[in-house]
C-alpha positions in Angstrom: 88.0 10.3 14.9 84.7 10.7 13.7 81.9 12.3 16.1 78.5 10.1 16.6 76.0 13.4 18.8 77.9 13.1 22.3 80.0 10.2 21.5 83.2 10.2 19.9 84.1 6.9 17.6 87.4 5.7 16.0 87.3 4.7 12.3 87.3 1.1 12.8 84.1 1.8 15.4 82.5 3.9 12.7 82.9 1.4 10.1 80.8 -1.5 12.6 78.3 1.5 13.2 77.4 1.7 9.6 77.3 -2.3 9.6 74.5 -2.1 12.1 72.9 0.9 10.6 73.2 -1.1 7.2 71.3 -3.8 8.8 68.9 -1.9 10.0 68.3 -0.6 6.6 68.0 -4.0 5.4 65.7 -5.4 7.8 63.8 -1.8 7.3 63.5 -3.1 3.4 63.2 -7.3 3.9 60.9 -6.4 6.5 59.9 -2.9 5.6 60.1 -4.4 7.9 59.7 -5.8 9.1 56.6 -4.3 7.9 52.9 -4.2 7.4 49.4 -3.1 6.2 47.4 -4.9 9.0 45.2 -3.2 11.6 47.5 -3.9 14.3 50.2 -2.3 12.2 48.6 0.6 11.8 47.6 0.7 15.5 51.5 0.4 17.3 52.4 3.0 14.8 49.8 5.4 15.5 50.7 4.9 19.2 54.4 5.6 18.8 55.3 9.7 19.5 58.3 10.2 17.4 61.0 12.5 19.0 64.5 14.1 18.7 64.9 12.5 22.3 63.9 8.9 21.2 66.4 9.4 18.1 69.4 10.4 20.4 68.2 7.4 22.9 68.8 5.0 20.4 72.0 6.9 18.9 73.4 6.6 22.4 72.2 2.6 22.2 74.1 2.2 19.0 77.2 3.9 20.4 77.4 1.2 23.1 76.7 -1.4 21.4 79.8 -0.6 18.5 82.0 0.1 21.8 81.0 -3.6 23.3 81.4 -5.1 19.7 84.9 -3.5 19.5 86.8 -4.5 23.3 88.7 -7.8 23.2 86.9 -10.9 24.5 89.1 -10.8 27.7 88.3 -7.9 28.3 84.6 -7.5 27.7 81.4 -9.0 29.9 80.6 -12.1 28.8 77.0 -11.2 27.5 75.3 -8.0 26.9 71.2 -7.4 26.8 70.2 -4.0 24.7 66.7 -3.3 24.5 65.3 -0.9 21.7 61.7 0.0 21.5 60.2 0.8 18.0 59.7 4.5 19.2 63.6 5.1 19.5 63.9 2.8 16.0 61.4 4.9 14.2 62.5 8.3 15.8 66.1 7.3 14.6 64.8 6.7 11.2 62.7 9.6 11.0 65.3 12.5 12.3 68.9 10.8 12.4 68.7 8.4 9.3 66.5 10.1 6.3 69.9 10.5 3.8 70.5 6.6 4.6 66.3 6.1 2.6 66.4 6.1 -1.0 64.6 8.6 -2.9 61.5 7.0 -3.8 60.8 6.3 0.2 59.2 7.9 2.5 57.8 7.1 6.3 59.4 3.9 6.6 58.2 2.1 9.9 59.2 -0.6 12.0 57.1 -2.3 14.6 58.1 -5.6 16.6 54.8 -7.9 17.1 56.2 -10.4 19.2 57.2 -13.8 19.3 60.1 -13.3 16.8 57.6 -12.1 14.0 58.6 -7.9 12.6 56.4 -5.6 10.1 56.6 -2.7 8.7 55.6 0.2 6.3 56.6 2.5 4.0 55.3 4.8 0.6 57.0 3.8 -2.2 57.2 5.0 -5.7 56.0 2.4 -7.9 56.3 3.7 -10.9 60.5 4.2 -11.1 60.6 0.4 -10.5 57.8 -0.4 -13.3 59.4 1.8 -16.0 62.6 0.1 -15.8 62.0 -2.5 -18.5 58.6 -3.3 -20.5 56.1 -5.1 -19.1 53.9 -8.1 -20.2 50.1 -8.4 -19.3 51.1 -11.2 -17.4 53.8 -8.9 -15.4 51.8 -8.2 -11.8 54.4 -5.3 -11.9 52.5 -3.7 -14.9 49.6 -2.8 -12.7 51.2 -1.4 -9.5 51.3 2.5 -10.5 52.1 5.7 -8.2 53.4 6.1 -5.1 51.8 3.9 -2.8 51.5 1.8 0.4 53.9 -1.2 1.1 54.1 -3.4 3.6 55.4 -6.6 4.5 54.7 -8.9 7.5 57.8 -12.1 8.7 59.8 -13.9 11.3 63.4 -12.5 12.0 65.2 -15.6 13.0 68.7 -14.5 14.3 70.8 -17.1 15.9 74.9 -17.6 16.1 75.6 -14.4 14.6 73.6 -14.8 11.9 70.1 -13.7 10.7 67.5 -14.4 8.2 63.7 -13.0 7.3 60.9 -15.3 6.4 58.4 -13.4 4.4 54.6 -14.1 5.6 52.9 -11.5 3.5 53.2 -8.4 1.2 50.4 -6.1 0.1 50.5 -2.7 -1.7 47.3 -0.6 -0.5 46.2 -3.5 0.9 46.0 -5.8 -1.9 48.5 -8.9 -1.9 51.4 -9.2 -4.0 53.4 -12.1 -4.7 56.9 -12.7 -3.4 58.4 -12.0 -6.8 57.2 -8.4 -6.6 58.6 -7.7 -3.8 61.4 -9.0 -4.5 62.2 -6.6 -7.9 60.8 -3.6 -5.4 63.6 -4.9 -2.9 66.4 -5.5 -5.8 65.5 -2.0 -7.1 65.8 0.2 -3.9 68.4 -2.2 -1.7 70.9 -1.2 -4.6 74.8 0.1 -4.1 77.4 0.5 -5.8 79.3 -2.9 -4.6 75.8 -4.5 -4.8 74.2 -3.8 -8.0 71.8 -6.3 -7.2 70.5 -5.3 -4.2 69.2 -7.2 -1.7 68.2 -11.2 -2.3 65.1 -11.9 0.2 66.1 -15.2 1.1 69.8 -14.5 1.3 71.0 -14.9 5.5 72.8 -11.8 6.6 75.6 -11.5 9.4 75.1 -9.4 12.2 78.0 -6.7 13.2 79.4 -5.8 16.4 79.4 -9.8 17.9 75.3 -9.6 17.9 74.4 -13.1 18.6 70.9 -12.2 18.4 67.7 -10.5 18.3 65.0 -11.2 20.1 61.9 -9.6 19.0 59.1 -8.8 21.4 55.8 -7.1 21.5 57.2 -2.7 20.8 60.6 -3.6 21.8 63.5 -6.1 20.9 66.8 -6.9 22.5 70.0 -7.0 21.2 72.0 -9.8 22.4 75.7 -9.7 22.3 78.5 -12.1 23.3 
């Protein structure tokens, strides 16, 4: 048995937590998130108060949602609604999930915007990425030096169990990059061991625990499971 704050989770239950934590960490880099250097951005962030309380709010959330995941069919309610606002995301990230962010990331923020469409921010060190092979003049990543603003603006479209992000926009300091940068910063830090790769942009993902899926509002989205 393995202990999750108050909550108490079998291994097979701890296993579909870190599915859903390891989506999160994926839509926190596709999206990253869902994420963005926009005014508005900026704004919802600055209005969220992060807390130990929000963090164990949406550790409680999580816990449910693995236990709902988990019952036979027969045996569970038909459909289940879980709302998470951005403060309890963000608070989780900040004070419950900071071994989960590679080094070379820090602050990473998640805001929903409504109407399906996610951004969100993070600091990342440019440099690691840059240094990893030589670079042409031609190379966009040639330029991009320090440790600096990212952020990325998209549509989560979840449907059937399954989930994809449509990139809108990517800046660094507020300057656009193209899609192929971000996808060698996403390659680079979405990395593990049984996925050398990292993460492909455009790839669909599945979503744990019977998540059919999410809708995204304006500072809040609902988990939808069945």
């Amino acid at each position: 048995m393995t202990s999750l704050g108050p909550y108490v989770l079998t291994a097979s239950s701890t296993r579909t937590a870190c599915k859903i934590v390891s989506m999160l960490r994926r839509l926190r880099f596709v999206v990253l998130p869902a994420l963005i250097l926009c005014a508005v951005t900026i704004q919802v962030a600055a209005r969220q108060r992060f807390s130990r309380l929000e963090a164990d709010r949406f550790e409680g959330k999580l816990s449910r949602i693995v236990e709902f995941g988990n019952l036979p069919r027969n045996r569970a309610a038909s459909r289940r609604a879980t709302p998470i606002s951005d403060t309890e995301v963000n608070s989780y990230l900040r004070y419950q999930a900071k071994s989960q962010v590679p080094v070379g990331i820090v602050e990473p923020t998640l805001s929903a915007l409504g109407d399906g469409r996610v951004s969100g921010r993070a600091i990342v060190d440019l440099d690691v990425v840059r240094k990893q092979k030589e670079r042409g003049w031609l190379d966009p990543m040639a330029y991009l030096t320090g440790t600096l603003p990212l952020s990325v603006n998209g549509l989560l479209i979840t449907k059937d169990g399954v989930g994809r992000f449509q990139l809108e926009s990517a800046e660094v300091s507020g300057v656009p990059i193209p899609k192929a940068v971000l996808q060698e910063l996403l390659s680079y830090y979405s990395r593990r061991p049984e996925h050398p790769a990292g993460i492909n942009l455009d790839d669909p993902f599945e979503l744990p625990a019977r998540i059919r899926e999410i809708q995204v509002g304006r500072g809040e989205s609902t988990v939808v499971q069945q």
